[in-house]
C-alpha positions, 0 to 999 in steps of 0.5 A: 262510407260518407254518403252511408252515414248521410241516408241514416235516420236523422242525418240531415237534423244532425248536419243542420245541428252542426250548420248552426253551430258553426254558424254560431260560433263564427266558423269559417267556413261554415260548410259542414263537409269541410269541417267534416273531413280529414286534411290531406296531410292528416289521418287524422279528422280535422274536428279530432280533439275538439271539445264542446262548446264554440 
């Protein structure tokens, strides 16, 4: 389902947003598919409950 949601309209823009973001915030990793992920030992996303701003 991933590589479906990669090949819509303004995908890569929105990636290279969140790449920033990261980036700006001093995020650790800054690879947008790891923060982009569930954890192993979670059904839950790892960006779940996040909120805006760094």
């Amino acid at each position: 389902m991933a590589a479906q949601l990669r090949q819509l309209p303004g995908a890569d823009a929105y990636r290279a947003k969140f790449a920033q973001w990261l980036a700006d915030c001093g995020a650790a990793p800054t690879s947008v598919r790891s923060w982009s992920r569930r954890t192993p030992s979670s059904p839950t996303p790892v960006w779940a409950g996040a909120g805006k701003g760094c």
